[in-house]
C-alpha positions in Angstrom: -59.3 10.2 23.2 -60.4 9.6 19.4 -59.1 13.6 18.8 -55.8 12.1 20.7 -55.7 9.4 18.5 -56.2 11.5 14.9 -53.6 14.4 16.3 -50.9 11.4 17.2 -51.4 9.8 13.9 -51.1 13.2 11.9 -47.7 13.5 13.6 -46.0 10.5 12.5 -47.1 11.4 8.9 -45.7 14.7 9.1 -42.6 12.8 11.3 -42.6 10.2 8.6 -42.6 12.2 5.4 -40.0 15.0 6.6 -37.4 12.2 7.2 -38.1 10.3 4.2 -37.6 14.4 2.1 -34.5 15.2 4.3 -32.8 11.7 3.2 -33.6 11.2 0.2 -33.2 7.6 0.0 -36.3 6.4 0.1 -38.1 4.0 -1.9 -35.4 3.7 -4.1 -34.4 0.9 -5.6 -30.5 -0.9 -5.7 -30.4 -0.2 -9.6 -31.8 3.3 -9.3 -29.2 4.0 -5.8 -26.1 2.2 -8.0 -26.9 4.8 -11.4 -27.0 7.9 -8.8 -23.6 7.0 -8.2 -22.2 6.3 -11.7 -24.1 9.6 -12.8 -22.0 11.3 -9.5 -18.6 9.8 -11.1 -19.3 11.5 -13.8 -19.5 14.3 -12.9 -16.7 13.6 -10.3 -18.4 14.4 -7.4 -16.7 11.3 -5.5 -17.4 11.7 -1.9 -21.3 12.0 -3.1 -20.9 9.2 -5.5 -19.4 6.8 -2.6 -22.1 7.7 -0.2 -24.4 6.5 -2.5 -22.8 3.1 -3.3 -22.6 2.9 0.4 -26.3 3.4 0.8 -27.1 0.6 -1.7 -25.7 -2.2 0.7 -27.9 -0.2 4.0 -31.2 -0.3 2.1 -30.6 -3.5 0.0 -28.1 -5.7 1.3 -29.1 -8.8 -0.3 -28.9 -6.9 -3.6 -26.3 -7.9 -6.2 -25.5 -4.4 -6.3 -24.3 -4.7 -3.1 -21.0 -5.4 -3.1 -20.2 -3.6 -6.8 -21.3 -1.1 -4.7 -18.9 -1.2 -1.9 -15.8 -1.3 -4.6 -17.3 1.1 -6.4 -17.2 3.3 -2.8 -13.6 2.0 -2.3 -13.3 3.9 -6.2 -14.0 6.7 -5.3 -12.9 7.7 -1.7 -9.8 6.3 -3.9 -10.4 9.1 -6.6 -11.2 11.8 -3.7 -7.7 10.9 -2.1 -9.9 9.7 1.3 -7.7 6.7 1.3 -8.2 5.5 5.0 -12.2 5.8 4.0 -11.5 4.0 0.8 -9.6 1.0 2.9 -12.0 0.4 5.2 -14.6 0.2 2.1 -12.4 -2.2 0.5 -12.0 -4.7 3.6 -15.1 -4.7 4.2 -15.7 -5.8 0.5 -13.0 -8.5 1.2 -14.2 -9.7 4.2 -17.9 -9.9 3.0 -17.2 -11.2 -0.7 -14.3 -13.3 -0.3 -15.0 -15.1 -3.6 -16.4 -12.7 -5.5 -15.3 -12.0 -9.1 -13.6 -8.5 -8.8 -11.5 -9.6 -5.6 -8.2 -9.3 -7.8 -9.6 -5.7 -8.8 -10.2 -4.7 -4.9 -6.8 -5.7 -4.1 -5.5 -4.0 -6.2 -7.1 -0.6 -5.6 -6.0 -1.4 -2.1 -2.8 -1.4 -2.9 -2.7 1.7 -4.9 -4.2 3.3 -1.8 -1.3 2.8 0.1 1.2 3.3 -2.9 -0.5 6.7 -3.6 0.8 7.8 -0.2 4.1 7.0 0.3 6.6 9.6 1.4 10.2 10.0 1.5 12.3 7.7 2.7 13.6 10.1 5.7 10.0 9.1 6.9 8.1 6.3 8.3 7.5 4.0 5.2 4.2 1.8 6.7 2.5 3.2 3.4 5.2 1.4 1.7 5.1 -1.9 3.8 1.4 -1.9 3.5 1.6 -1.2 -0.5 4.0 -4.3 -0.7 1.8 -6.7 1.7 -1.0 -6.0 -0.9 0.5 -6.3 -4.0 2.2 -9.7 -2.4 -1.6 -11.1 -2.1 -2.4 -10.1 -4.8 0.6 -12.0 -6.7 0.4 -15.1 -5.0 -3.6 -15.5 -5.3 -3.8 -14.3 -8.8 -0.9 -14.7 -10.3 -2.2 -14.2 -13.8 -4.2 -11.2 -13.1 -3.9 -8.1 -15.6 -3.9 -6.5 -12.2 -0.9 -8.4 -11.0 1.1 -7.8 -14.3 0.2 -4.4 -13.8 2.3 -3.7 -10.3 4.9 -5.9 -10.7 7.1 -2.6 -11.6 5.7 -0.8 -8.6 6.4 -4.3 -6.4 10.2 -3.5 -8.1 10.0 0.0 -7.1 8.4 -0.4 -3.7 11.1 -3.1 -2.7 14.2 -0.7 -4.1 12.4 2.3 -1.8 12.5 0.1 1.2 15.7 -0.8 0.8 16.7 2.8 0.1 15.2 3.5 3.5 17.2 0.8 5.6 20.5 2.1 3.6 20.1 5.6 4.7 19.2 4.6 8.2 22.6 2.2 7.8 24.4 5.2 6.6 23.4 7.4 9.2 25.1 4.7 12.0 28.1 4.4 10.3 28.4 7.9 9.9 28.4 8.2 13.6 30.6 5.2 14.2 28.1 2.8 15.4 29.5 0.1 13.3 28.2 -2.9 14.7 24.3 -1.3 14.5 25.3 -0.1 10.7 26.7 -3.6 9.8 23.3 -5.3 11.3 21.2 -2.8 8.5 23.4 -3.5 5.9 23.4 -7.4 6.4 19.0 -6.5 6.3 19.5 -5.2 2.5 21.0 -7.9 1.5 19.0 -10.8 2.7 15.6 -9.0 2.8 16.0 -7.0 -0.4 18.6 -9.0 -2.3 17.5 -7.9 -5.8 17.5 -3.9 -5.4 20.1 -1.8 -7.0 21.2 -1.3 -3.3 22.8 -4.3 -3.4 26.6 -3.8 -4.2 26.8 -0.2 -1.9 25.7 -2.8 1.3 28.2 -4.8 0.3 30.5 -1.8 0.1 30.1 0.0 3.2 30.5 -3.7 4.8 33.7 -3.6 3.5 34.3 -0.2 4.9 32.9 -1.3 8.4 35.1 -4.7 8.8 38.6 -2.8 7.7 37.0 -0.3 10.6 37.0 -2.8 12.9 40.4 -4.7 11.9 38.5 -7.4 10.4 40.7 -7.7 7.1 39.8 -10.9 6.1 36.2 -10.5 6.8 36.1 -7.4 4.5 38.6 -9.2 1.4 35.3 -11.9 2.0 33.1 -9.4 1.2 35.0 -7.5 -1.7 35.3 -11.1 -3.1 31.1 -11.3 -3.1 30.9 -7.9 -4.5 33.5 -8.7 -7.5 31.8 -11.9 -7.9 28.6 -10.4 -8.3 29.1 -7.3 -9.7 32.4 -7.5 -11.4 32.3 -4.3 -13.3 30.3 -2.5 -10.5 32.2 1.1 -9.2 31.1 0.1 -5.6 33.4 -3.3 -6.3 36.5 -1.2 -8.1 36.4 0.8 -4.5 36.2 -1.9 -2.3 39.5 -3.4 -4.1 41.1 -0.7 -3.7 40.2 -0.2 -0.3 41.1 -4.1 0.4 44.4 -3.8 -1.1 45.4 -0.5 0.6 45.3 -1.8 3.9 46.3 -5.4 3.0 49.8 -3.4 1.9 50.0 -2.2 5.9 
């Protein structure tokens, strides 16, 4: 039984010692795990570098390298284009740090995630949405954020692409003569993206739609919002035109 014992007890050793060599991990510490991965960054080996960030937060979760290292993960799936891994990373840092310092920082590499992936506007835009939704938060909880100053032009740009995307679905219905579907999508522009360069060709094709469906005075309405608003806009100078030429029937 004793030779049992010793044969039973060499095992586990050997057991013991082959998993702690195959992962590597350890009897490391949080601050020796965390400068693996800055020394990985370096030398841009980013899905490496992330794993060990991660690893931090498994063998020392109560460490305050903790949650620096799950943005520092969100970083680099971020810099490795692995942005589903790099979201999940980042809400979980949101979700178990809520009031942490860099929460303005995580938002908005969340936001570039989904900005770094939009697609043409012939596609589905939930990139888009989500890259909006983020930058939003971020806005409203930190307004004075070097990170919020920094995409309030991609907010501008993200808001003209969306409305770019209803436009050419819009387009697309009128083009087929589905005007009461195509007036709906053009009526969307202009009360959910009111302040895109879209604007006045909404206002246009509105016009084009209403003389389209014998509504005159519904369409010299409209020409008279576009004038108002864009007086010296080409998209107004047609809609006159197109107003007056069938006023003259």
């Amino acid at each position: 039984m004793k030779k049992i014992f010793c044969i039973l007890g060499l095992v586990l050793m050997v057991t013991g010692c082959s998993g702690d060599d195959e992962l590597g991990y350890k009897d490391r510490s949080a601050e020796v795990i965390y400068k693996a991965g800055m020394e990985m960054l370096d030398e841009t080996a980013w899905v490496g570098a992330a794993d060990e960030f991660i690893e931090i937060e498994r063998q020392h979760p109560y460490s305050p390298y903790a949650a620096t290292g799950l943005y520092m993960a969100g970083y680099a799936y971020y810099k490795a284009t692995e942005y589903e891994q790099a979201i999940q990373i980042l809400d979980r840092f949101l979700k178990y740090h809520p009031a942490h310092e860099e929460v303005a920082y995580v938002l908005y590499l969340k936001s570039m995630c989904y900005y770094d992936q939009i697609s043409d506007i012939k596609r589905e835009q939930k990139a888009t949405v989500d890259a909006l939704k983020t930058m939003d938060e971020l806005e409203r909880r930190f307004p004075k954020s070097e990170y919020t100053q920094n995409v309030k032009n991609k907010m501008k740009i993200l808001k003209n692409y969306l409305a770019a995307k209803e436009m050419f679905t819009a387009r697309n219905l009128l083009y087929k003569d589905n005007y009461l579907a195509a007036l709906n999508r053009f009526q969307l522009v202009l009360k959910q993206y009111s302040e895109t360069r879209m604007v006045p060709e909404a206002l246009y094709r509105m016009v084009e739609i209403y003389i389209a469906l014998g509504e005159i005075e519904e369409a010299e309405k409209t020409a008279v919002i576009l004038g108002a608003n864009y007086p010296k806009h080409e998209w107004y100078h047609m809609a006159y035109k197109l107003v007056n030429k069938y006023k003259k029937k």
